[in-house]
TORVEX-405470 format. One record per residue: residue in three letters; x, z, y negated of N, C-alpha, C in turn. Coordinates in nm, 2 decimals, padded with zeros to 4 digits, m for minus. Example, Ala and Ser with C-alpha at 12.3 -4.5 7.8 and 13.67 -1.06 7.14 Angstrom:
2
site rest->ALA&n_c1->01.32&n_c3->00.78&n_c2->00.57&ca_c1->01.23&ca_c3->00.78&ca_c2->00.45&c_c1->01.32&c_c3->00.78&c_c2->00.33
site rest->SER&n_c1->01.28&n_c3->00.71&n_c2->00.22&ca_c1->01.37&ca_c3->00.71&ca_c2->00.11&c_c1->01.29&c_c3->00.79&c_c2->00.00
This chain:
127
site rest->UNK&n_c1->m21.69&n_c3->m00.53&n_c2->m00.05&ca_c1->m21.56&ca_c3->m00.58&ca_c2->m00.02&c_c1->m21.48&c_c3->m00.61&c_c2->m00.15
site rest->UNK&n_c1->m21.35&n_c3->m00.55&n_c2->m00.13&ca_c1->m21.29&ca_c3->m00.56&ca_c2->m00.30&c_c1->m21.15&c_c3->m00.68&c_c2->m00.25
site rest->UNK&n_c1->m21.07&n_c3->m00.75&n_c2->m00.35&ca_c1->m20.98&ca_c3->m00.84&ca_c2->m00.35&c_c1->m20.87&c_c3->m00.74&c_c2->m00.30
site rest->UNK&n_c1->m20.73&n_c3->m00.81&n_c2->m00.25&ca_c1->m20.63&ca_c3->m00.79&ca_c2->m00.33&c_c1->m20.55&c_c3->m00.80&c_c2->m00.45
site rest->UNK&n_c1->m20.50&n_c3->m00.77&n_c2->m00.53&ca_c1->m20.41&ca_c3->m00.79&ca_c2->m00.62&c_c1->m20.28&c_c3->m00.77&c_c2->m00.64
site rest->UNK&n_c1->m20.16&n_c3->m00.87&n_c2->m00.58&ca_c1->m20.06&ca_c3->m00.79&ca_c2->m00.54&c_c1->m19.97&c_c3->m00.84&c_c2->m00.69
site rest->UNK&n_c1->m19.96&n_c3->m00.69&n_c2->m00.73&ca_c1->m19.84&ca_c3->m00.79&ca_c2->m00.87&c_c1->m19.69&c_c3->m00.78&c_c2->m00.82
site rest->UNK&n_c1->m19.62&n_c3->m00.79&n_c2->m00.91&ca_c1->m19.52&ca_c3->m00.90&ca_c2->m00.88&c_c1->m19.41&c_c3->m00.83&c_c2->m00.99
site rest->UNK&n_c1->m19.28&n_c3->m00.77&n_c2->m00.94&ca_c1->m19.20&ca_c3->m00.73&ca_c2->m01.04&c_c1->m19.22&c_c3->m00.75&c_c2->m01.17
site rest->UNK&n_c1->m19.22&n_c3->m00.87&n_c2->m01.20&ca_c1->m19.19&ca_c3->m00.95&ca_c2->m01.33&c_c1->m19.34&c_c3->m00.90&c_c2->m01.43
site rest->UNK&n_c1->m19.44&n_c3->m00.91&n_c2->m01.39&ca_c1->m19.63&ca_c3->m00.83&ca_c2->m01.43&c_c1->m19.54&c_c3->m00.69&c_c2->m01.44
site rest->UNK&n_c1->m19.47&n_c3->m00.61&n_c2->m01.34&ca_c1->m19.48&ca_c3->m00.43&ca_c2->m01.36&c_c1->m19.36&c_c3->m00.44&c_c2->m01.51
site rest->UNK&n_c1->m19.30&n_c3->m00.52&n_c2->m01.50&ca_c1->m19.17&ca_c3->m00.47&ca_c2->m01.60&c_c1->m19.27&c_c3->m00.52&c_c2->m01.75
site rest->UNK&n_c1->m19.34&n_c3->m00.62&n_c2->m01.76&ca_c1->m19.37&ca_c3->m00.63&ca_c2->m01.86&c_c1->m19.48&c_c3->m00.55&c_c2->m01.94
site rest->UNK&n_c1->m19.55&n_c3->m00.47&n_c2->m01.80&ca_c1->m19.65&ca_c3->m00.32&ca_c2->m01.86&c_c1->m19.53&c_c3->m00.20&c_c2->m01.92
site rest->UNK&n_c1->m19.45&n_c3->m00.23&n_c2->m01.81&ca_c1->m19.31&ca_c3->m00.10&ca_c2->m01.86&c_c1->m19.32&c_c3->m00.10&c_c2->m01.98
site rest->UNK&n_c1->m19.24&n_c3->m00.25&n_c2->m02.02&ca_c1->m19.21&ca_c3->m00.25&ca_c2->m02.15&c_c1->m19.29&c_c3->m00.24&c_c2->m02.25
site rest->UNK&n_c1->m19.41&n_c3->m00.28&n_c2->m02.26&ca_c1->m19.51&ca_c3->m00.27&ca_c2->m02.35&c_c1->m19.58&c_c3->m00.06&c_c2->m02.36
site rest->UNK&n_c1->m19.58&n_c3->m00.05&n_c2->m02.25&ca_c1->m19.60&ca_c3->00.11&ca_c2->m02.26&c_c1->m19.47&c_c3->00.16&c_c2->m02.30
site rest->UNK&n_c1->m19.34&n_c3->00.12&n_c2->m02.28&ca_c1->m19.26&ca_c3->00.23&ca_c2->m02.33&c_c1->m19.23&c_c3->00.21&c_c2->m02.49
site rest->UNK&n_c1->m19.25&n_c3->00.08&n_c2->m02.49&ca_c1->m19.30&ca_c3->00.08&ca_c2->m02.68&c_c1->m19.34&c_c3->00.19&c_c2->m02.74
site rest->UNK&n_c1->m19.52&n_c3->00.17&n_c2->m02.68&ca_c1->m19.61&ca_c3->00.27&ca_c2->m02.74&c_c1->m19.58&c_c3->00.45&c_c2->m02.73
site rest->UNK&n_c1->m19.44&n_c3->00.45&n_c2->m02.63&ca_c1->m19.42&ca_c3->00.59&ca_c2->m02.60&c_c1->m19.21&c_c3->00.59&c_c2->m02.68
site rest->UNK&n_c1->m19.22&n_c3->00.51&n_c2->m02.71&ca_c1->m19.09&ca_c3->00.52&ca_c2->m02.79&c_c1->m19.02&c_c3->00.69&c_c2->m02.82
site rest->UNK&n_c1->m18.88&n_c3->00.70&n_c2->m02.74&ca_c1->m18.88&ca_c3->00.86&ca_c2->m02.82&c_c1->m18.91&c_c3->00.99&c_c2->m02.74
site rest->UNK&n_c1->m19.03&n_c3->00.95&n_c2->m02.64&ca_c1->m19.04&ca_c3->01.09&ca_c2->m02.60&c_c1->m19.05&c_c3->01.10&c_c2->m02.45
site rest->UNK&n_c1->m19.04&n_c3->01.25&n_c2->m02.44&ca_c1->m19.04&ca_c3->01.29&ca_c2->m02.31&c_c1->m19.12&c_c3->01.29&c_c2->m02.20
site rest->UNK&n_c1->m19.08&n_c3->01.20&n_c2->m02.09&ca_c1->m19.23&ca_c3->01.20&ca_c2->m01.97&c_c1->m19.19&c_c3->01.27&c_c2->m01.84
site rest->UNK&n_c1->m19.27&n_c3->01.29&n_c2->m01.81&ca_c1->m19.30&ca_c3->01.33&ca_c2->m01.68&c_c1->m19.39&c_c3->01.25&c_c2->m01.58
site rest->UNK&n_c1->m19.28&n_c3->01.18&n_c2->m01.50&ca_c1->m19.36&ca_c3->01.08&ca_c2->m01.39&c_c1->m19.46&c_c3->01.17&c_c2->m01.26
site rest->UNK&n_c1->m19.58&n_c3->01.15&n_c2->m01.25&ca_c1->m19.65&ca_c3->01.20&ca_c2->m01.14&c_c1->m19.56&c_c3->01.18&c_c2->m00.99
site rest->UNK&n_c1->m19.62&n_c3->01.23&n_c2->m00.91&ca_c1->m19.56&ca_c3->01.23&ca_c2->m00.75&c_c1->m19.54&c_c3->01.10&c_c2->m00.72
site rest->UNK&n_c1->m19.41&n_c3->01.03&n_c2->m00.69&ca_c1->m19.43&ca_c3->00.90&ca_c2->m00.59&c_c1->m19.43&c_c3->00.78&c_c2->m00.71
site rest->UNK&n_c1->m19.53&n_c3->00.73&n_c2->m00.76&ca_c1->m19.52&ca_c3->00.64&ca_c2->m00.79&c_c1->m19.49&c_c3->00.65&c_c2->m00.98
site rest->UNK&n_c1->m19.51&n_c3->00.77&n_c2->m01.04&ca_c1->m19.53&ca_c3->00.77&ca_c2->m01.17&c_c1->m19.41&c_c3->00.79&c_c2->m01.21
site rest->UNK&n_c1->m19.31&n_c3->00.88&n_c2->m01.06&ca_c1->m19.20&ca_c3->00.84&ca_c2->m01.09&c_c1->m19.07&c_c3->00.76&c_c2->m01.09
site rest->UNK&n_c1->m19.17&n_c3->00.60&n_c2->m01.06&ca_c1->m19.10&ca_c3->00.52&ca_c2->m01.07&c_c1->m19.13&c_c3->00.46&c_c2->m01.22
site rest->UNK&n_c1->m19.21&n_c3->00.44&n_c2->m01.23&ca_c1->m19.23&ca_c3->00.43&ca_c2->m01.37&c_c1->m19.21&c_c3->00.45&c_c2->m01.46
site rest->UNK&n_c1->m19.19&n_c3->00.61&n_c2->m01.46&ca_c1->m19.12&ca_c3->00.69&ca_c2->m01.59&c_c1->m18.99&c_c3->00.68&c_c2->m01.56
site rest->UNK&n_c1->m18.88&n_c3->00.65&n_c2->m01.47&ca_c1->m18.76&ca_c3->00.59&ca_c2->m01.45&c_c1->m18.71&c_c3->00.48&c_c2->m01.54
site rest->UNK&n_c1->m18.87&n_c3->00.36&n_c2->m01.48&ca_c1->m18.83&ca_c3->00.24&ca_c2->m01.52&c_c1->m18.85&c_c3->00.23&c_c2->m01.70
site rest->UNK&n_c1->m18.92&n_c3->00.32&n_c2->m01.78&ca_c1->m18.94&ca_c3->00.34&ca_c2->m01.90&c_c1->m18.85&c_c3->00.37&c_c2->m01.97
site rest->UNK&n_c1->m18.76&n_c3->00.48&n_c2->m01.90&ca_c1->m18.60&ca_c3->00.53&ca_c2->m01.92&c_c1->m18.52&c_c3->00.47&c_c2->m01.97
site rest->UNK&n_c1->m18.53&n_c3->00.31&n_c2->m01.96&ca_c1->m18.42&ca_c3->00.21&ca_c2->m01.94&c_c1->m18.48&c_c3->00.14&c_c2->m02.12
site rest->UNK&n_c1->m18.63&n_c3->00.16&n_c2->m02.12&ca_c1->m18.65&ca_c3->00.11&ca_c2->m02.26&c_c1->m18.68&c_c3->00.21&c_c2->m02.34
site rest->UNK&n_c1->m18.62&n_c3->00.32&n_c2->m02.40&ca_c1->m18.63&ca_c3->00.37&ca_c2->m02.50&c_c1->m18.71&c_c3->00.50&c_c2->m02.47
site rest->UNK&n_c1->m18.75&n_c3->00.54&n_c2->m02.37&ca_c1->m18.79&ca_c3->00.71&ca_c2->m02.38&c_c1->m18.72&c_c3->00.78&c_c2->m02.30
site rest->UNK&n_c1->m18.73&n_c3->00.91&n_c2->m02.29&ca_c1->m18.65&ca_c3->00.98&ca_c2->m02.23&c_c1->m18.68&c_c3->01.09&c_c2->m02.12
site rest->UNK&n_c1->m18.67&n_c3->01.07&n_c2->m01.96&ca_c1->m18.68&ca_c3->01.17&ca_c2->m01.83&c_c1->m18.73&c_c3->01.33&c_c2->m01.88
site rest->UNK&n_c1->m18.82&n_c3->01.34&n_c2->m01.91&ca_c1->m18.82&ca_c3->01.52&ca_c2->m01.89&c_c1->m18.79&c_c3->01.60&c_c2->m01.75
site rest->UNK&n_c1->m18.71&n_c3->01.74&n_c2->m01.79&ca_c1->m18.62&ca_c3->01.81&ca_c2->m01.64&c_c1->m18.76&c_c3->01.84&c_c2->m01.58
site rest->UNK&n_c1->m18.85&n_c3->01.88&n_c2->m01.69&ca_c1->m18.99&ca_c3->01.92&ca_c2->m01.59&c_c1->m19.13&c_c3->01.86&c_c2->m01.69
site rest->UNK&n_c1->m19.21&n_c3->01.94&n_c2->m01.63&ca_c1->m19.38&ca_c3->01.93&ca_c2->m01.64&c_c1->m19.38&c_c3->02.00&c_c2->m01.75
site rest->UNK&n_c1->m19.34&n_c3->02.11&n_c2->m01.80&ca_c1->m19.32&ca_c3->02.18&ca_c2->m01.91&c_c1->m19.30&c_c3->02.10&c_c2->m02.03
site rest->UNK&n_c1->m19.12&n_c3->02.08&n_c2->m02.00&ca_c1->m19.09&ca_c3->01.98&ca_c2->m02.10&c_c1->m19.11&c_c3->01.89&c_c2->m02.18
site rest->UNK&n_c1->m19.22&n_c3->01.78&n_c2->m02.07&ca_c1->m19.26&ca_c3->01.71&ca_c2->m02.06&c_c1->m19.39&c_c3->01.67&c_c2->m02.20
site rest->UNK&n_c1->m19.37&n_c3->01.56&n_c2->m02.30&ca_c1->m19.46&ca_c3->01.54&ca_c2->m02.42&c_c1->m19.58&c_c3->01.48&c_c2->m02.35
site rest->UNK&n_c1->m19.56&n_c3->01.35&n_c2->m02.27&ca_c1->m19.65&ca_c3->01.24&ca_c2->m02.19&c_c1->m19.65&c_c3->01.30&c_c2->m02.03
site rest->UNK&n_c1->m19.74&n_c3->01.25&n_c2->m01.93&ca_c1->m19.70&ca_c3->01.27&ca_c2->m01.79&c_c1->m19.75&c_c3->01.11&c_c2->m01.75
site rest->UNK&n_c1->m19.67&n_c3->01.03&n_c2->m01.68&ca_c1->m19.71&ca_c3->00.88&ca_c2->m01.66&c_c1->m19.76&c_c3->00.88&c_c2->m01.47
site rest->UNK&n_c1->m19.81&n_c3->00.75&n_c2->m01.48&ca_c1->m19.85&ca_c3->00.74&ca_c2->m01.35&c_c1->m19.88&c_c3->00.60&c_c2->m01.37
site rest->UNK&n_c1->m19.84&n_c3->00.51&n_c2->m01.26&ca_c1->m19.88&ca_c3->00.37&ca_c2->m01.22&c_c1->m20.03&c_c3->00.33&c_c2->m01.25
site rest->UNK&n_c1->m20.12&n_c3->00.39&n_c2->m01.18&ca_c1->m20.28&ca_c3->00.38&ca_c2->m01.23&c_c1->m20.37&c_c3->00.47&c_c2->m01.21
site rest->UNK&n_c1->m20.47&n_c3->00.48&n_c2->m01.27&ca_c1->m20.58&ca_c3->00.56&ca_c2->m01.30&c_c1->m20.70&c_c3->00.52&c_c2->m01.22
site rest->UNK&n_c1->m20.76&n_c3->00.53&n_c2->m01.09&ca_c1->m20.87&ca_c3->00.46&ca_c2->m01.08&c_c1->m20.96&c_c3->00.57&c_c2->m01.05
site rest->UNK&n_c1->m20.95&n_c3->00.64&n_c2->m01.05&ca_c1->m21.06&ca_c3->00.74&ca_c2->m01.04&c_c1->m21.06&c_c3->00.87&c_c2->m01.15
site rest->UNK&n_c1->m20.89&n_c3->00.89&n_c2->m01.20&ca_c1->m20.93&ca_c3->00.95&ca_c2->m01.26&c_c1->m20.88&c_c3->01.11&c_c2->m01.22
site rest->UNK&n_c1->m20.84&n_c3->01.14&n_c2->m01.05&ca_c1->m20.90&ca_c3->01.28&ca_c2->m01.03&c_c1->m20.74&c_c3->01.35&c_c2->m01.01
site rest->UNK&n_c1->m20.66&n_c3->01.22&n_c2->m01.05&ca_c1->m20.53&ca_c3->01.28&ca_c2->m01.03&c_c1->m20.52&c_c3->01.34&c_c2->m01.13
site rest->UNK&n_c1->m20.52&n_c3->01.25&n_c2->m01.25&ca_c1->m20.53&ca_c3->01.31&ca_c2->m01.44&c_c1->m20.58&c_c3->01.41&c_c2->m01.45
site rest->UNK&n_c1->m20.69&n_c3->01.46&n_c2->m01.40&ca_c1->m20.77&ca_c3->01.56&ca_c2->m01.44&c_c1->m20.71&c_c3->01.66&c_c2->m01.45
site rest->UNK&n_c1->m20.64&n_c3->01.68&n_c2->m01.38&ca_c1->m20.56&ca_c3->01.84&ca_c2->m01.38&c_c1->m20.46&c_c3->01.84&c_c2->m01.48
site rest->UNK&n_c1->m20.39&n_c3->01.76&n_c2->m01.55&ca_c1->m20.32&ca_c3->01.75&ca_c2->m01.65&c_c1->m20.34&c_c3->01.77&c_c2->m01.77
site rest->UNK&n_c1->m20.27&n_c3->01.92&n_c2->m01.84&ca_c1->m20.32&ca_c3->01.91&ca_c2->m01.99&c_c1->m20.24&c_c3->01.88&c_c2->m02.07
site rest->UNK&n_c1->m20.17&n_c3->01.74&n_c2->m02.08&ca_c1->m20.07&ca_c3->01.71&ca_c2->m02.17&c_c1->m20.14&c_c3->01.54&c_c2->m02.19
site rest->UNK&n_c1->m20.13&n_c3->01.46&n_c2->m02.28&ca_c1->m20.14&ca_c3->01.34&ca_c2->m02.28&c_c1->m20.10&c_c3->01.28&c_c2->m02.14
site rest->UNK&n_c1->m20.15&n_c3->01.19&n_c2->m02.12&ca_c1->m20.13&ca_c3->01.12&ca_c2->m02.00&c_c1->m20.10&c_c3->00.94&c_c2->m02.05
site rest->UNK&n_c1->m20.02&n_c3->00.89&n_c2->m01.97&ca_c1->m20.07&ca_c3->00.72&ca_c2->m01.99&c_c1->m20.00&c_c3->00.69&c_c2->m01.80
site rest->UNK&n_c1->m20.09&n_c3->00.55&n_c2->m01.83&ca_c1->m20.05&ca_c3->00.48&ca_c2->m01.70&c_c1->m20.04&c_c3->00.33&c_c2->m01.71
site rest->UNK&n_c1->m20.00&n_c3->00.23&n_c2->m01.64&ca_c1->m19.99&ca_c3->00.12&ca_c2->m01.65&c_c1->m20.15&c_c3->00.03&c_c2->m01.66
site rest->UNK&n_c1->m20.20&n_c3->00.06&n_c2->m01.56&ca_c1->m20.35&ca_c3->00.03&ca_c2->m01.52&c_c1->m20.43&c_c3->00.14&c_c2->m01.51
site rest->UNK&n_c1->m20.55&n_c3->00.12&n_c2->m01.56&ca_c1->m20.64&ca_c3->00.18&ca_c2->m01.61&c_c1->m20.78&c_c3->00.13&c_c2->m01.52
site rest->UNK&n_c1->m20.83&n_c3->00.14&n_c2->m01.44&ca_c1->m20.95&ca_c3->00.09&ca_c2->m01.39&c_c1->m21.11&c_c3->00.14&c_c2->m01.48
site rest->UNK&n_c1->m21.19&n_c3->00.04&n_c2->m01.52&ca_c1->m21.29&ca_c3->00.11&ca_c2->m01.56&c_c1->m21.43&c_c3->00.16&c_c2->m01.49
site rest->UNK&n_c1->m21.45&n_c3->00.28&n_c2->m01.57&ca_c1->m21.52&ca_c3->00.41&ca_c2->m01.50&c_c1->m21.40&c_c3->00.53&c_c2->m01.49
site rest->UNK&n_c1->m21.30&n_c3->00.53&n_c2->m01.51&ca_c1->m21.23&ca_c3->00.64&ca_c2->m01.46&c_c1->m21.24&c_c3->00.73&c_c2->m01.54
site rest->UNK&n_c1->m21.24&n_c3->00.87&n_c2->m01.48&ca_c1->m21.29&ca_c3->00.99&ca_c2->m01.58&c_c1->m21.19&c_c3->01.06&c_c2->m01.52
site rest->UNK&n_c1->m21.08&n_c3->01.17&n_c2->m01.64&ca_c1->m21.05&ca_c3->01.11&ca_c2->m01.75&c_c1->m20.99&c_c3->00.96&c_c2->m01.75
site rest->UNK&n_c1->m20.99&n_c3->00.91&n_c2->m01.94&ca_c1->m20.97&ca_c3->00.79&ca_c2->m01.92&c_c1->m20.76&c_c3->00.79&c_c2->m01.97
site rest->UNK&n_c1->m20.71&n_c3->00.76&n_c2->m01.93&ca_c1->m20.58&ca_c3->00.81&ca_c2->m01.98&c_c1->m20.55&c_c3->00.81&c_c2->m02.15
site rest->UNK&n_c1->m20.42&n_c3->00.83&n_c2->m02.19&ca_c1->m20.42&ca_c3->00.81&ca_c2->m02.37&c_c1->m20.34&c_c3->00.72&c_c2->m02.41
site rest->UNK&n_c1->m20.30&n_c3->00.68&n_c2->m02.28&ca_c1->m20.25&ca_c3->00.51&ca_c2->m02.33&c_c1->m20.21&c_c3->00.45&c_c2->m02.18
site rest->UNK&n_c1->m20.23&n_c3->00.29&n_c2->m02.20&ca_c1->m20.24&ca_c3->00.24&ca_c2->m02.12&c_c1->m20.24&c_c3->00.08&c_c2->m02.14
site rest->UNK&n_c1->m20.17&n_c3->00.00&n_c2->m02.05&ca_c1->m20.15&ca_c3->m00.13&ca_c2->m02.11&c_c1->m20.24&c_c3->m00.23&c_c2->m02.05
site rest->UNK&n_c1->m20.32&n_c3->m00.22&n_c2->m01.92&ca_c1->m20.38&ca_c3->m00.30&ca_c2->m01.84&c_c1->m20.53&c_c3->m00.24&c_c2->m01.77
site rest->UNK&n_c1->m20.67&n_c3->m00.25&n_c2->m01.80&ca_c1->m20.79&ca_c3->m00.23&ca_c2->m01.81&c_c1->m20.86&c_c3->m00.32&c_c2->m01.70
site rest->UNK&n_c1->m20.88&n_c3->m00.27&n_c2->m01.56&ca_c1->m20.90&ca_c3->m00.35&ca_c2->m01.42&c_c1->m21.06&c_c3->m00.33&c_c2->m01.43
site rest->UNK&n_c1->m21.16&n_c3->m00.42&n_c2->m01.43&ca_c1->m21.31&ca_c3->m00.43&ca_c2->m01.40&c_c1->m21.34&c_c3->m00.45&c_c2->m01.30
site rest->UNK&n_c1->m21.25&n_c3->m00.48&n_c2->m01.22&ca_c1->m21.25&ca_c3->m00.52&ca_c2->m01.09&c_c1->m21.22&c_c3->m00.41&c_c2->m00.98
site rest->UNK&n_c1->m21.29&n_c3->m00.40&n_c2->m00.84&ca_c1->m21.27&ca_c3->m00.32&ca_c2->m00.76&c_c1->m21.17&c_c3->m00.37&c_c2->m00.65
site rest->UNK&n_c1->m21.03&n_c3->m00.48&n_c2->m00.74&ca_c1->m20.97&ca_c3->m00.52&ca_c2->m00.62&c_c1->m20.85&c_c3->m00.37&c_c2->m00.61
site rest->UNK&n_c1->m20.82&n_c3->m00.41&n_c2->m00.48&ca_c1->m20.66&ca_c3->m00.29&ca_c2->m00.45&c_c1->m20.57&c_c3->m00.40&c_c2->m00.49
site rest->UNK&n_c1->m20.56&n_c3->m00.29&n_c2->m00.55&ca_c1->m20.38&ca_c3->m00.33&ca_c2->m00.67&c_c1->m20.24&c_c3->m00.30&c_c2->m00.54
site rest->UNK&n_c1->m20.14&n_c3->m00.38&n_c2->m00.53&ca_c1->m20.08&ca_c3->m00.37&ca_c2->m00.44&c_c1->m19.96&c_c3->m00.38&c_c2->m00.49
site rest->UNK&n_c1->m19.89&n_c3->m00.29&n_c2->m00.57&ca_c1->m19.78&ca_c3->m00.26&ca_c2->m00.67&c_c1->m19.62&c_c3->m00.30&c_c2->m00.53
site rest->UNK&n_c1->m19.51&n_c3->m00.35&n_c2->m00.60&ca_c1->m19.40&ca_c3->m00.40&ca_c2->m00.54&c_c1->m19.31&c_c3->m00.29&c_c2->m00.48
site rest->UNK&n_c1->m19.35&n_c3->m00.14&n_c2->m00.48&ca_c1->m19.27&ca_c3->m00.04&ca_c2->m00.44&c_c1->m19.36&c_c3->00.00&c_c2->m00.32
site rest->UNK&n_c1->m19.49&n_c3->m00.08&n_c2->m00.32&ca_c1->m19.58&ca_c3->m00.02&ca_c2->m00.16&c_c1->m19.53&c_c3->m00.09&c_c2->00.01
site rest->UNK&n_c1->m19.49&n_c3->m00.01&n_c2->00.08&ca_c1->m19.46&ca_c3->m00.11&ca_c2->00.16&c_c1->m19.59&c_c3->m00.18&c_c2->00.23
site rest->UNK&n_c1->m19.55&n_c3->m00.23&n_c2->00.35&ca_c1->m19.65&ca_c3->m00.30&ca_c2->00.44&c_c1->m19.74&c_c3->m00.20&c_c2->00.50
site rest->UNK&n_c1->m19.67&n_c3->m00.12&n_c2->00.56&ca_c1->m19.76&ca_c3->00.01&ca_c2->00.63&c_c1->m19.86&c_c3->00.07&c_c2->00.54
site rest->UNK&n_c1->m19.81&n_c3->00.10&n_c2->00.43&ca_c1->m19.89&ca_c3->00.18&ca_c2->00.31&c_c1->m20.03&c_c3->00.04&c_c2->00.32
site rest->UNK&n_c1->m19.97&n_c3->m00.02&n_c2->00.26&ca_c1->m20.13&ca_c3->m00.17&ca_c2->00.26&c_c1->m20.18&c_c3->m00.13&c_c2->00.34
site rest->UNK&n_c1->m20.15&n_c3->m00.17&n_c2->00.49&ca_c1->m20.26&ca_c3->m00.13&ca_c2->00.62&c_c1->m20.30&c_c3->m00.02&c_c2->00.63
site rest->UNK&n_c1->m20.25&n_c3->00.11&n_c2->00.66&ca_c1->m20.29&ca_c3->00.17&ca_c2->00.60&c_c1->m20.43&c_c3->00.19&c_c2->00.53
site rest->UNK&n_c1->m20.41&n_c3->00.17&n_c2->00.42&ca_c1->m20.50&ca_c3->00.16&ca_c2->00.32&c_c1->m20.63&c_c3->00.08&c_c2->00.37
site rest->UNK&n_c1->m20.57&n_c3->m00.03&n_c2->00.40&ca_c1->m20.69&ca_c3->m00.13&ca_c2->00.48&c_c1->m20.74&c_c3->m00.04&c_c2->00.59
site rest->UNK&n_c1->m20.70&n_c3->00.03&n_c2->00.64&ca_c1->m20.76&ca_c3->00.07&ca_c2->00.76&c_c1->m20.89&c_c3->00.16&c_c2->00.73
site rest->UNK&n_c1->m20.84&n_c3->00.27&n_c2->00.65&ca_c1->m20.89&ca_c3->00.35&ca_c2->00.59&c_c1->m21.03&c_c3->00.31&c_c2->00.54
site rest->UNK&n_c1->m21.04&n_c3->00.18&n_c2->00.43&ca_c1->m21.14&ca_c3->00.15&ca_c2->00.39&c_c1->m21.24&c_c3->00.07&c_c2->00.43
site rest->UNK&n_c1->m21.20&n_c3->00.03&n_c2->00.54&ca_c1->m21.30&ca_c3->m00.06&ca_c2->00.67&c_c1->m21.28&c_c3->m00.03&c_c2->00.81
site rest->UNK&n_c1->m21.26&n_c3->00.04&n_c2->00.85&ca_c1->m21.26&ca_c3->00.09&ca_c2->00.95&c_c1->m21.37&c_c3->00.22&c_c2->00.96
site rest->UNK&n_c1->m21.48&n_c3->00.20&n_c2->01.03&ca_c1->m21.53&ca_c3->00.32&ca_c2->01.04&c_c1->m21.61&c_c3->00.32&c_c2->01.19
site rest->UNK&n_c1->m21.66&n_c3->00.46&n_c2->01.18&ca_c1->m21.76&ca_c3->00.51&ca_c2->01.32&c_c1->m21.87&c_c3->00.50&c_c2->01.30
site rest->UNK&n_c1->m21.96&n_c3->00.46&n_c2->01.40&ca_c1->m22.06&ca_c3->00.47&ca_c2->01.38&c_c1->m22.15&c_c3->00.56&c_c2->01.52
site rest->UNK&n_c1->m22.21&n_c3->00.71&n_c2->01.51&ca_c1->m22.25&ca_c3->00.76&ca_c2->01.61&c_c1->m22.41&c_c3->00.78&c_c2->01.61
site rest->UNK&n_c1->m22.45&n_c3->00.76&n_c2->01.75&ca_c1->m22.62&ca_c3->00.69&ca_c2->01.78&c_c1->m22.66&c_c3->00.84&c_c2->01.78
């Protein structure tokens, strides 16, 4: 059984900020859905939207917890949260989770949670 963790605008803008430091200047490419909110919200401090994947120096993403999204990416990668064990591990990253709680970011709605809940406790069992 793992927690929730639901952060809170004010937690996501302060990883923004601290990652778009470390990425000052260059070109990202936000993943599907959520990385491209992130690499939006980075936009606003000092890096710059790439038109594509090509262009693209960095490719960002909200978090890493397994790892199997990154994998297929051959460009640096960073993400906000980083869970440990994830393989690959991203190349920058502001927040290192040891914990197996679900992270429950302010752009997920309600459905998406449940959802999710459902998914991970909910099961069959046949005799």
């Amino acid at each position: 059984m793992f927690d929730i963790c639901k952060m809170e605008w004010n937690e996501v803008m302060w990883m923004v900020e601290r990652l778009a430091n470390k990425l000052q200047g260059r070109k990202l490419f936000g993943m599907e859905r959520a990385g491209l909110l992130v690499a939006a919200m980075m936009s606003y401090h000092g890096c710059e939207l790439a038109n594509s994947y090509t262009e693209a120096e960095v490719v960002i993403d909200d978090i890493a917890d397994t790892g199997k999204t990154l994998s297929g990416v051959h460009k640096p990668t960073a993400t906000l949260i980083v869970r440990q064990g994830c393989d690959p591990v991203p190349n920058y990253w502001i927040m290192l989770l040891n914990v197996e709680d679900y992270i429950w970011f302010p752009w997920e709605t309600e459905q998406e949670h449940i959802n999710f809940m459902n998914t991970h406790y909910e099961g069959e069992h046949s005799e």
